[in-house]
LUMKETI-369900 format. One record per residue (C-alpha): x, y, z. Coordinates in steps of 0.25 Angstrom, whole numbers, padded with zeros to 4 digits, always signed. Layout:
XYZ;...
! end
This chain:
+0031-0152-0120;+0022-0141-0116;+0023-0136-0101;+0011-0131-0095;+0016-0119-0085;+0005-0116-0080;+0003-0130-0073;+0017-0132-0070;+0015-0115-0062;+0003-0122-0055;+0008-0135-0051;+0020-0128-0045;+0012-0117-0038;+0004-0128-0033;+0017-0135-0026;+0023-0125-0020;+0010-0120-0015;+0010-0133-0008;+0022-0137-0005;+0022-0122+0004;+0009-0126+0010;+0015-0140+0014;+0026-0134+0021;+0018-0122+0026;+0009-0133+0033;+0020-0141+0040;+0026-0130+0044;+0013-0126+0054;+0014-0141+0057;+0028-0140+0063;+0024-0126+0068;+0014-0134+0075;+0024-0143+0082;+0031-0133+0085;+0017-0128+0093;+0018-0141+0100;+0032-0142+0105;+0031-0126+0109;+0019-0131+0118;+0025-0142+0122;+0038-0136+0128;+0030-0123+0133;+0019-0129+0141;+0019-0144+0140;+0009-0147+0133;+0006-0149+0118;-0001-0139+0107;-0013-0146+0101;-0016-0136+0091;+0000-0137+0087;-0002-0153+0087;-0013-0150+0078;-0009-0142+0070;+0004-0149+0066;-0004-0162+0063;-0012-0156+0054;+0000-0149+0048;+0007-0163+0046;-0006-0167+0040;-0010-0159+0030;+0006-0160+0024;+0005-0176+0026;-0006-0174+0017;+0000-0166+0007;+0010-0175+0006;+0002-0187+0003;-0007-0179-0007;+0006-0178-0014;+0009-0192-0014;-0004-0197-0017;-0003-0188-0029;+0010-0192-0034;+0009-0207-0030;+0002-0215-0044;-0005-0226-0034;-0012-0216-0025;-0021-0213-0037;
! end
């Protein structure tokens, strides 16, 4: 059995790059939460670009994810 390295050093570059970048982008989703509950208990009102930017956050992981399982699920294909 012959192991190309050089594949295996790229697929798991690849993965950690992003798995980082996943969590990097959930993390600014909840950091935009956080926008809207410090808005919320400071002046009563909500932060639109927190609420924005949050759901983008939430969205572009919810598409990572399904990525992933359309690639590893045999009936997406």
């Amino acid at each position: 059995m012959q192991l190309d390295w050089s594949a295996l050093g790229q697929v798991a570059a690849v993965s950690l790059g992003v798995t980082v970048a996943v969590v990097v982008v959930f993390a600014l989703g909840v950091l935009g939460l956080a926008r809207v509950e410090d808005a919320r208990d400071t002046s009563g009102t909500t932060s639109a670009a927190g609420l924005a930017q949050a759901g983008l956050c939430f969205l572009a992981c919810a598409a990572v994810v399904a990525y992933g399982i359309c690639l590893i699920v045999p009936q997406f294909h």
